[in-house]
C-alpha positions in Angstrom: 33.1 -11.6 -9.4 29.7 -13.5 -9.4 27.7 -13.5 -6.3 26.0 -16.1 -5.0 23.6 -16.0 -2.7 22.7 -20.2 -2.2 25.6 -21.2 0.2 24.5 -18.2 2.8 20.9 -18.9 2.2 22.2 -22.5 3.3 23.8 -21.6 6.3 20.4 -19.3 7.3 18.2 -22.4 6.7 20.6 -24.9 8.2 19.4 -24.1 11.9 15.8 -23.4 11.5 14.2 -26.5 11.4 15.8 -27.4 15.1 14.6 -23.7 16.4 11.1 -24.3 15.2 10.7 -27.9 16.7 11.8 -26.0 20.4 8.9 -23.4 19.7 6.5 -26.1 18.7 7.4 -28.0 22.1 7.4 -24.7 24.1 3.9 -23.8 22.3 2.3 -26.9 22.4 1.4 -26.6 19.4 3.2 -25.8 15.8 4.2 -22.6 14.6 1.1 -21.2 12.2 1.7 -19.7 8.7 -1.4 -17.7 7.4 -0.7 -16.7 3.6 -3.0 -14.8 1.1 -2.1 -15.3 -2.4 -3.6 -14.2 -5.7 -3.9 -16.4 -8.6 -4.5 -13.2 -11.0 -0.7 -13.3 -11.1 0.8 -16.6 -12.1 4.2 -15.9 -10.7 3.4 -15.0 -7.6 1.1 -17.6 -6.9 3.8 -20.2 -8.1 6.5 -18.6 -5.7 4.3 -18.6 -3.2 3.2 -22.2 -3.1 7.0 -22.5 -3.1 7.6 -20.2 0.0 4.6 -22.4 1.5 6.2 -25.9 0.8 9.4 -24.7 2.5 7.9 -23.8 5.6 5.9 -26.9 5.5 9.4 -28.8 5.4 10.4 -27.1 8.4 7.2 -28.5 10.3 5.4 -25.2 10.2 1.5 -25.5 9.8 0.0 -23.1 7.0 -3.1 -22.4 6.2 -3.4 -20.6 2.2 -5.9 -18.7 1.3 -6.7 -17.7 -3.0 -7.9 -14.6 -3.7 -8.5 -12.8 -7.2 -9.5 -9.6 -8.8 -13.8 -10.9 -8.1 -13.0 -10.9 -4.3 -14.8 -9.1 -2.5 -12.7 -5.9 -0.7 -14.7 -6.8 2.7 -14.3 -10.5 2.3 -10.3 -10.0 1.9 -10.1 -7.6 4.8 -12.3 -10.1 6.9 -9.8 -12.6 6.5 -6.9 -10.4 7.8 -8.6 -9.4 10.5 -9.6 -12.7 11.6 -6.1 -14.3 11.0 -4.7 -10.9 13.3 -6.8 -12.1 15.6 -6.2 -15.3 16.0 -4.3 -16.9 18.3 -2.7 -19.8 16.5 -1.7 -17.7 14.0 1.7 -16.7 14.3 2.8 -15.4 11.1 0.6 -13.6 8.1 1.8 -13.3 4.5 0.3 -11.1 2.0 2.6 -11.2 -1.7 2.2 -8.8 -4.0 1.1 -7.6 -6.6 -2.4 -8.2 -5.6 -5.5 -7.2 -7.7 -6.3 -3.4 -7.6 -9.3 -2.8 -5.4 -7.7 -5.1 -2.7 -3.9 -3.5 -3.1 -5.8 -0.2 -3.0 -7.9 -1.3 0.5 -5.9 0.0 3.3 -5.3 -4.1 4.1 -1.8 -3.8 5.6 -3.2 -1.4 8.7 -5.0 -4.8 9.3 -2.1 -7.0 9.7 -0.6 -7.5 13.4 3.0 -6.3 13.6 4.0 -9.2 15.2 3.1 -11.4 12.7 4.1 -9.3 9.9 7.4 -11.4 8.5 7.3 -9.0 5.4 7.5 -5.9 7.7 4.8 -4.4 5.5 2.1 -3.3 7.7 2.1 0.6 8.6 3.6 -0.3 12.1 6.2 -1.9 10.9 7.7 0.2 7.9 7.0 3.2 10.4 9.1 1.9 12.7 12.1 1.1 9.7 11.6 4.3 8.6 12.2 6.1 12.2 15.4 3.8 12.6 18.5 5.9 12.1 21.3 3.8 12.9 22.3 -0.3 12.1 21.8 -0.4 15.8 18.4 1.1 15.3 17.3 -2.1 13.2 18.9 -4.3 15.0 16.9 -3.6 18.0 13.4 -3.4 16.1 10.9 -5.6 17.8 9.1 -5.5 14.1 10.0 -7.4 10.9 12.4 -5.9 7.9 11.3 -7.0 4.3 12.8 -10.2 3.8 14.1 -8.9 0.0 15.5 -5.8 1.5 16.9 -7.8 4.0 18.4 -10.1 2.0 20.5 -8.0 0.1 22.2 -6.5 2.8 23.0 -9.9 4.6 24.7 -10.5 0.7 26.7 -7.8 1.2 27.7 -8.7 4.8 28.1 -12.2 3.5 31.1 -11.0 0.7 32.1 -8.4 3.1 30.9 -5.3 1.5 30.9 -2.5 3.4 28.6 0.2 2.0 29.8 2.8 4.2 30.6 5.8 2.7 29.5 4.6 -1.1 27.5 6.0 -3.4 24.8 4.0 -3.9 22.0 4.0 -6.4 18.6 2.1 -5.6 16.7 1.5 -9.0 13.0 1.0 -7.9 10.8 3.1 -5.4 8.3 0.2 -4.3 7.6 -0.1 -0.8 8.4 -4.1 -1.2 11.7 -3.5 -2.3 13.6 0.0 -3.2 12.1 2.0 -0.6 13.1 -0.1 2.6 16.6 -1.2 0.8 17.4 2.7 0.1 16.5 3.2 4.4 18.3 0.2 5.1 21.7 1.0 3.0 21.9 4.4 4.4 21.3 3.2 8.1 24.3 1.1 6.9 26.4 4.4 5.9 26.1 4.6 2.1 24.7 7.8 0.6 22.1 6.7 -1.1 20.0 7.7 -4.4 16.9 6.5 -5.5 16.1 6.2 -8.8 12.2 5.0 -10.7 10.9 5.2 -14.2 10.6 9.0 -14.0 14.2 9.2 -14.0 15.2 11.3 -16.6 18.7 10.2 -17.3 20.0 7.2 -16.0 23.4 6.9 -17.0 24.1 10.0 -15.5 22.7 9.0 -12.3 24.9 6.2 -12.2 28.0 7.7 -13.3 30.0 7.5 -9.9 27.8 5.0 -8.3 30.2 1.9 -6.5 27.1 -0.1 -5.7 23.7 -0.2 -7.6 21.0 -2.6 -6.3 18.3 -2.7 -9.1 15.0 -3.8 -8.7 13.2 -2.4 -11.9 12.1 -5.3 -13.8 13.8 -4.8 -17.1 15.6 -6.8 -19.0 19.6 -5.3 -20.0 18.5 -1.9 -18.4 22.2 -2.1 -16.8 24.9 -2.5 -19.3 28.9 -1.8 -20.0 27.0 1.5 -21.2 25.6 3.0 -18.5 26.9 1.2 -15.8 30.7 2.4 -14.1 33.8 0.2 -13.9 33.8 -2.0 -11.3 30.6 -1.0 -9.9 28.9 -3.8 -7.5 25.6 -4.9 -8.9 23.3 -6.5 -6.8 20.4 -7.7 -9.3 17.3 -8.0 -7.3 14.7 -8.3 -10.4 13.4 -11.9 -12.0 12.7 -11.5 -15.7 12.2 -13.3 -19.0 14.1 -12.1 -21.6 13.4 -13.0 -25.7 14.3 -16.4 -25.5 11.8 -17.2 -22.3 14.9 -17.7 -20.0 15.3 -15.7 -16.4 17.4 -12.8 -16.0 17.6 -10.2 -14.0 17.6 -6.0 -14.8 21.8 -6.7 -15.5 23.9 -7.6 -18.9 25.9 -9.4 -16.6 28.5 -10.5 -18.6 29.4 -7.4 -20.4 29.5 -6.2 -16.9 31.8 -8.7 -15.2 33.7 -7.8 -18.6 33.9 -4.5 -17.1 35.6 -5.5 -14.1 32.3 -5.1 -11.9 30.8 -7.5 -9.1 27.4 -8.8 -10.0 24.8 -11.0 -8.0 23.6 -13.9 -10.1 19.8 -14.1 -11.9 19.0 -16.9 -10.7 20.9 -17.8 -7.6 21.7 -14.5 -6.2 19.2 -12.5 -4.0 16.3 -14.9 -4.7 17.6 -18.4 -1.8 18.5 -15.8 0.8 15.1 -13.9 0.5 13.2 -17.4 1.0 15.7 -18.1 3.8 15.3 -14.4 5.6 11.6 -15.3 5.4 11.4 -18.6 6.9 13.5 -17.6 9.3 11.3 -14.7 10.1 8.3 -16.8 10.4 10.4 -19.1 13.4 11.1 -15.4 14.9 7.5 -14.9 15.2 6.6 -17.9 17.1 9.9 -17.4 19.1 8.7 -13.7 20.1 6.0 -15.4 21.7 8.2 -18.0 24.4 
């Protein structure tokens, strides 16, 4: 089986451009979208402007800041203090990577929890990290990472229970495999995490049931290494040797196999824009 992730990134988007036209009455004012975004990486910066031009549709007002690897630390740390601070400023988004001296800064103490729709300021991944339960997260006041987030509304969406399933994270970032690994075993798997230390992955995965990979590399999962039937949900965006995108999955020696697999593009990718947008008419919601 192929999963998709467009039609329930559809239905997420379908009601939020009605919720933020009531906040923007309520407020007086639009919801505001404050985004940093460095052009050292190409991607990013791309995706960004992308994430930007959504919210735009949905009659958000953004301001977007460029930054690069000459910015000065205190001039970037200026700027999220000031946009913390300001009232009209309902939302804040920071993607990485970002250039060393500024990842390395200390910047996400900075960011206001409540407008932190990528959960990655220290309040708010403290806060994921104390939740124990699905209840627990449900009742966070804080923001989730939207990708993390994303992948277990895919689940939900094809009615994939992770309860009781060994489950193998590939990646340890705290964008992605760190907050998915909580997540999944709030939701009842029993969870591993495995990075490029790993000494062995094939035996790691050798009775995983679900594997959500988030490495980067092209073909790292294959008919090989990965078991029969196993759920794949690809998280990664690559190029492989012909320029094309792909994800860290052979997927069609694995649907071969008999295995469930989230398609590269098309998969994880709509409902991460759509968990963000709608995180970013959350935040100016929290406020009425």
């Amino acid at each position: 089986m192929i999963i998709q992730g467009k039609e329930l990134a559809a239905s997420v988007r379908a009601p939020l451009q009605q919720r933020a036209q009531r906040v923007a009455k309520a407020l007086g004012r639009p919801i505001g979208l404050f985004a940093v975004g460095s052009t050292d990486d190409y991607g990013a910066y791309v995706y960004l402007k992308k994430e930007v031009q959504a919210a735009q549709n949905l009659g958000i007002r953004t301001q977007v800041h460029t930054i690069n690897s000459q910015t000065p630390v205190a001039d970037f740390l200026a700027l999220i203090r000031q946009a913390s601070a300001d009232p009209s400023i309902d939302a804040i988004l920071i993607p990485r990577p970002l250039p060393d001296a500024l990842a390395q800064s200390g910047f996400t103490a900075l960011i206001a929890p409540e407008k932190d729709i990528d959960g990655m300021s220290n309040l708010s991944m403290g806060n994921l990290f104390l939740c124990k339960t699905w209840a627990d997260v449900e009742a966070l006041k804080t923001f989730v990472p939207c990708t993390a987030q994303a992948v277990i509304r895919l689940l939900d969406a094809y009615h994939i229970d992770p309860t009781g399933m060994e489950t193998v994270v590939i990646g340890r970032s705290p964008t992605v495999g760190k907050p998915l690994a909580h997540l999944l075993t709030c939701r009842n798997a029993t969870v591993k995490i495995c990075h490029t230390k790993t000494r062995d992955l094939k035996k790691a995965l050798q009775n995983a049931e679900l594997i959500c990979s988030a490495a980067g590399h092209p073909a790292l999962l294959n008919k090989q290494n990965v078991p029969v039937k196993a759920i794949v949900i690809d998280i990664s965006t690559n190029l492989d040797k012909q320029n094309k995108l792909c994800g860290d999955a052979e997927a069609a020696q694995l649907l071969e196999n008999g295995c469930s697999v989230s398609s590269v593009p098309g998969g994880v990718g709509p409902v991460t824009l759509a968990c963000l947008l709608e995180n970013i008419i959350l935040s100016g919601e929290r406020k009425l």
